[in-house]
VMD Tcl script that draws the C-alpha trace (Angstrom):
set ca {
  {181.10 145.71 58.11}
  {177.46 145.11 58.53}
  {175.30 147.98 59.98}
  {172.03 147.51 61.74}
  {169.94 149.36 64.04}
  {168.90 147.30 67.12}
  {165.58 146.25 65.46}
  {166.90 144.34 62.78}
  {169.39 142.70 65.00}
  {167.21 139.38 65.77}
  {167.04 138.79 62.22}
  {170.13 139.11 61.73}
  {171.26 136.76 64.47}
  {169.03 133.96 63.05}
  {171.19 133.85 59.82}
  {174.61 132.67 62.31}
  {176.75 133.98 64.31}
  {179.63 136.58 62.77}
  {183.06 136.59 64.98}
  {182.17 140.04 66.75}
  {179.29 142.69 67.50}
  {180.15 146.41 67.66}
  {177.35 147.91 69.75}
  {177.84 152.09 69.77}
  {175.47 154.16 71.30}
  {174.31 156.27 73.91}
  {170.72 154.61 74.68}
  {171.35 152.19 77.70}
  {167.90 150.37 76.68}
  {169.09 149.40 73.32}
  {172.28 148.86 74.05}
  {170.80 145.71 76.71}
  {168.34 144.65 75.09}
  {170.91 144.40 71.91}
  {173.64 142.33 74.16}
  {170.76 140.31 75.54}
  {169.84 139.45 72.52}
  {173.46 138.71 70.96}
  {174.02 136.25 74.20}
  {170.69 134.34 73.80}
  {171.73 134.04 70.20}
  {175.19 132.44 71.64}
  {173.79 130.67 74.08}
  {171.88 128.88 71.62}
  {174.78 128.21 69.72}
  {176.64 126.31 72.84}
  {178.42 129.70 74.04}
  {178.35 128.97 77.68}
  {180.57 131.38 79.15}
  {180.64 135.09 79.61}
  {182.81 137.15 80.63}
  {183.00 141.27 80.80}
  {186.09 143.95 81.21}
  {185.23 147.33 81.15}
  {188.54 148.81 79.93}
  {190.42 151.57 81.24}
  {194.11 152.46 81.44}
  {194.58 150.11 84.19}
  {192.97 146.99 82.32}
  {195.06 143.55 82.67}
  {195.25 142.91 79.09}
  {197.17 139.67 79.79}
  {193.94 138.35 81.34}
  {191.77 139.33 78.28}
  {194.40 137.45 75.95}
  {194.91 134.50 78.15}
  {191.18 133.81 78.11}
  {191.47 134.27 73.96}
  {194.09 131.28 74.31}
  {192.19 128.87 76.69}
  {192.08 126.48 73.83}
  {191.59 122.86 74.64}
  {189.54 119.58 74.15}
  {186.94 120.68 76.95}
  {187.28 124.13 76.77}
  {183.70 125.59 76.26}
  {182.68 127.87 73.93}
  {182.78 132.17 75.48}
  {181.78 135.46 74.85}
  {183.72 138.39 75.79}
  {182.45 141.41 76.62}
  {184.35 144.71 76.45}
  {182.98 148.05 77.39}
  {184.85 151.20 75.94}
  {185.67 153.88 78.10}
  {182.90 156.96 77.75}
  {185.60 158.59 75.19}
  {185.91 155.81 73.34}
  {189.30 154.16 72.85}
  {192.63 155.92 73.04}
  {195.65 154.72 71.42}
  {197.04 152.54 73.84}
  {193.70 150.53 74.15}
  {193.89 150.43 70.13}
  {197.42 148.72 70.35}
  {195.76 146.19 72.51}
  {192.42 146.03 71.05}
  {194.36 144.85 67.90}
  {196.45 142.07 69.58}
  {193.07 141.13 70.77}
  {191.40 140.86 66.93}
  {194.87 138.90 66.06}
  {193.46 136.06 68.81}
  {189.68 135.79 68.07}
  {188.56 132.09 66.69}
  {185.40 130.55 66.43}
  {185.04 129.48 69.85}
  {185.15 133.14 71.11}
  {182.41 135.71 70.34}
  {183.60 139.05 70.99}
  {181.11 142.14 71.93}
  {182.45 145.51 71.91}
  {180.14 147.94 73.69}
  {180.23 151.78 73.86}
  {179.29 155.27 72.58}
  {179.15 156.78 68.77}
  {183.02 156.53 67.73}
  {184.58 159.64 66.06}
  {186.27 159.38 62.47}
  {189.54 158.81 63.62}
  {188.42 155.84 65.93}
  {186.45 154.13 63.44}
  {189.66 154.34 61.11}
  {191.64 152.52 63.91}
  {193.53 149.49 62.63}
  {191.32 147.11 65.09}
  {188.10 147.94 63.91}
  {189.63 147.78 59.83}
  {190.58 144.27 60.80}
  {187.42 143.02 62.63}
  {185.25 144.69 59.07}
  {184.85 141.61 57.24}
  {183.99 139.99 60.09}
  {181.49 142.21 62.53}
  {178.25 143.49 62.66}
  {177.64 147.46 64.07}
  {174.39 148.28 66.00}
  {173.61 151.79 66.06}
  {172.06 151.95 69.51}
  {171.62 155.89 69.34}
  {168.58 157.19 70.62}
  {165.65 157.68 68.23}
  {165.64 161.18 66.79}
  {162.33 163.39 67.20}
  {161.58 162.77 63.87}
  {162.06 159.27 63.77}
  {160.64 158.62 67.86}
  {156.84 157.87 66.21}
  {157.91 155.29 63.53}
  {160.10 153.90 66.75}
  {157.86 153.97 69.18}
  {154.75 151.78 66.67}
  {157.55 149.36 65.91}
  {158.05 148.48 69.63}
  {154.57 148.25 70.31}
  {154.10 145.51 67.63}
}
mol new
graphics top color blue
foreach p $ca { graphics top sphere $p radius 0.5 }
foreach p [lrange $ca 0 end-1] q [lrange $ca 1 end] { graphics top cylinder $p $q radius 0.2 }
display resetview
């Protein structure tokens, strides 16, 4: 899996397009301004619709797949955006999360947004299965330390 911190996204993004975007953090600026800038980058790419879950233990999962299948001649091009519960995913959301990687094609761009994952979340058989294929964005909030470097790179 490819790491980045929100900076380097754009540049990324101007290389193509990978199959998903894991964006984990707790800063609500970058985590926008990231997904902003992952849907401009699809936009461009003729990804015209958008659609968002936030998922819970009450999600219809049946909707989230159904949309995965809406293949046909003019069938346009989506992004799907999935926000993780504050705890990140439990295992009943991983069961379904991994359905979910079983479905993605190239006419669906899938954005998974949410905090830091623990050890045993990032080892969940979803995210091993989306590696090859996904980019992570660190959207933590600059450290102390790092907040001056940070703060001169934004102002460029």
């Amino acid at each position: 899996m490819i790491r980045l911190y929100p900076e380097q996204l754009r540049a990324q993004l101007t290389e193509g397009l990978r199959a998903a975007y894991l964006l984990l953090g707790n800063d609500p600026l970058l985590l926008q301004e990231s997904q902003d800038a992952i849907r401009e980058a699809a936009a461009a790419q003729g990804f015209t619709e958008h659609h968002t879950f936030t998922i819970d233990n009450s999600t219809d999962w049946q909707a989230i797949f159904a949309l995965s299948q809406a293949l046909s001649l003019f069938s346009s091009r989506q992004t799907l955006l999935l926000i993780l519960p504050e705890n990140g995913p439990n295992a009943a959301i991983n069961e379904q999360l991994a359905t979910l990687i079983g479905l993605l094609h190239d006419d669906l761009l899938l954005i998974v947004r949410g905090n830091k994952l623990t050890k045993a979340q990032e080892n969940a058989a979803w995210l091993t299965a989306l590696a090859q294929r996904a980019v992570q964005v660190s959207c933590q909030t600059p450290e102390y330390a790092q907040l001056p470097r940070w703060l001169a790179a934004r102002a460029k």
